[in-house]
N, C-alpha and C positions, 0 to 999 in steps of 0.2 A: 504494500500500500504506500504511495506516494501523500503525503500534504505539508504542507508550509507552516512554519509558526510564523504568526505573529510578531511582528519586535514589540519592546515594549512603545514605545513611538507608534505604532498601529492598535496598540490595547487601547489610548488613549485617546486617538484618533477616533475609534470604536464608542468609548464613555462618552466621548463630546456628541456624538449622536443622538443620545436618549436623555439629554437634558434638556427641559423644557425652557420654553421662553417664560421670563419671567420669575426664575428660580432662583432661590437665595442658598452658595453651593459653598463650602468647605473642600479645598484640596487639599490630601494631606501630604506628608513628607515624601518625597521620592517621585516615583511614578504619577504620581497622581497629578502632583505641580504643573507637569506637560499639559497637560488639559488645555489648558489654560491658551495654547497655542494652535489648538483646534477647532474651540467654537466659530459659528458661523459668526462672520462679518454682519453687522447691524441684528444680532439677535440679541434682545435683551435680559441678560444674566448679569446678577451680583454673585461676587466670587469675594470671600470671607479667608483669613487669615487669623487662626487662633492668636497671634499671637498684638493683634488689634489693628488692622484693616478690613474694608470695606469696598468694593470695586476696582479689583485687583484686575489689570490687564494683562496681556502678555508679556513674552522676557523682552528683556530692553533688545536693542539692538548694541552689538558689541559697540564699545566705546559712548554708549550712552546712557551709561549705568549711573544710577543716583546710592551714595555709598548711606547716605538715611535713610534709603525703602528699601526693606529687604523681608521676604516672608518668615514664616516659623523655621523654616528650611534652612535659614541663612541664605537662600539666596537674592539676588537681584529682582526685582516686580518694576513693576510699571504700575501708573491708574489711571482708569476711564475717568470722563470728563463727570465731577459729581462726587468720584471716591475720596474716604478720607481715611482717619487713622485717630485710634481713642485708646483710653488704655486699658491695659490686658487684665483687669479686672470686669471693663464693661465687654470685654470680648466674650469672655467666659459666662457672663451674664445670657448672652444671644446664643450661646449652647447648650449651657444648662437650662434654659426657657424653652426652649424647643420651637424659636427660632429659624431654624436652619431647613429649607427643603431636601438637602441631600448633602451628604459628608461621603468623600469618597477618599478610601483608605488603602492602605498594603495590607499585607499581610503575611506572616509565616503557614497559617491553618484555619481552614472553617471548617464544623462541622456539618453536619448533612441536616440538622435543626437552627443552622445560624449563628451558633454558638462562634466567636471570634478570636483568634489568640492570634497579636501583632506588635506584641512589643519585648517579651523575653523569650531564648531559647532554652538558657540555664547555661552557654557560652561563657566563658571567663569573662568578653569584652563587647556582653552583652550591654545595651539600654539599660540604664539602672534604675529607671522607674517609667510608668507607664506615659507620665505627662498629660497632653489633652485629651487622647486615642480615646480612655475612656467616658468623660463629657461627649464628645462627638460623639461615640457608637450607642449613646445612649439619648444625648439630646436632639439631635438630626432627627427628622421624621421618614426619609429614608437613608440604609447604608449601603452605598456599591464597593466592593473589594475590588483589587487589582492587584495581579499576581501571576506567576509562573504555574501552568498544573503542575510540574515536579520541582522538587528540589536540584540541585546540582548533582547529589547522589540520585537522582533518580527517583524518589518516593514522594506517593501524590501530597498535595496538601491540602486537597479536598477529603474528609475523612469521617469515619462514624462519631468517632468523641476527639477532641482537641488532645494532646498531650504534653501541650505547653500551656502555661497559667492562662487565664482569658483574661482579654479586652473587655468583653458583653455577653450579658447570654441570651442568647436569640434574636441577634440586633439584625442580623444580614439580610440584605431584603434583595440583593444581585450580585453575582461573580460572573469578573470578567477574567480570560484565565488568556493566553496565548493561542489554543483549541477552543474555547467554546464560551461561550454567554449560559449562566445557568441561573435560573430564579431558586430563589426558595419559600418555600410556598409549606401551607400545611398539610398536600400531599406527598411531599416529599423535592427533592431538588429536578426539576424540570430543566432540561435542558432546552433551549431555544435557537441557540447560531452554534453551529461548527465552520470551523477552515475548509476551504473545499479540497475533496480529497479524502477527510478524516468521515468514518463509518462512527452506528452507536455502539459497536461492540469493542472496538477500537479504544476511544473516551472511556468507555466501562470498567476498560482492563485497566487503566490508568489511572483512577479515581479508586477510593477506598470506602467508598459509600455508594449505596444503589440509586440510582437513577433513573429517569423518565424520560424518553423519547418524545418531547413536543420540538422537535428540528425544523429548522429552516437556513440552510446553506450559509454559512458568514463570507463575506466576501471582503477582500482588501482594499476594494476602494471604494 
């Protein structure tokens, strides 16, 4: 069987997709950030930064970086005409309020009920505390993951139970993986986009939790 993954630059590409116009969205560290360099031209989204912004645009253009905006990330942001910046107590206020339409996360593990583990491995030079992860995956009213299906060794991190400390328990409302778009849902994790090329038996092998065949081809562009 031939199929293509995803880079993470297309998983992203992919999320900016399914966010609606007029949503008030949380990208978190890593992967997620890109996002931000996807959405559509004149679609109206606020884009939130734990760490106190508000109408976060794309990355600068090299050489026009501003060294006082910078996201949770540390890195480099921009702002749409309107965005501002307050402080990170009021930021945390608009997470823990439930505020937020969508917080879109990484992640090491979700479980096949949502359950979220993304901020320890148990690693020596692990993150040594969870920070915002948990506000968002619990204040957001919905949470999309972003992530690789395997690990670098090879084993899924879509799974029956987490077996790193959680983030949330049953916060996940979408995975987006490299292979496939999967909901979760109270019948269980519905698969909805695969990479073309990739079969449901294929996915199945590679996940460590049962799945559901609601497919529709994902395509790269």
């Amino acid at each position: 069987m031939t199929f293509v993954r995803l880079t993470r630059d297309e998983i992203a590409k992919r999320v900016a997709q399914d966010i609606p116009e007029g949503s008030y969205v949380n990208l978190g560290i890593g992967l997620p950030t890109s996002i931000a360099n996807h959405l559509e031209s004149g679609k109206e989204i606020f884009l939130h930064s734990e760490n106190g912004i508000l109408g976060l645009g794309p990355a600068p253009r090299k050489g026009h970086e501003d060294p006082e905006l910078i996201n949770a990330g540390k890195e480099f942001v921009t702002l749409i005409n309107g965005g501002c910046f307050f402080h990170h107590g009021d930021s945390f206020t608009m997470m823990r309020g439930g505020h937020l339409d969508i917080c879109v996360l990484g992640a090491f593990q979700v479980s096949q009920n949502g359950d979220l583990a993304n901020w320890h491995t148990g690693a020596p030079d692990a993150i040594p505390a969870v920070g915002g992860a948990m506000d968002l995956a619990i204040g957001a009213k919905r949470v999309f993951v972003t992530m690789e299906h395997l690990t670098k060794k090879g084993e899924p991190k879509i799974v029956e139970k987490c077996r790193y400390p959680l983030t949330g328990i049953a916060c996940v409302n979408r995975i987006y993986t490299d292979l496939a778009v999967i909901d979760v849902t109270a019948a269980g994790l519905s698969v909805i986009d695969m990479v073309p090329g990739l079969d449901f038996e294929t996915l199945q092998q590679l996940t460590n939790a049962n799945l559901i065949n609601c497919v529709r081809q994902l395509t790269k562009n």
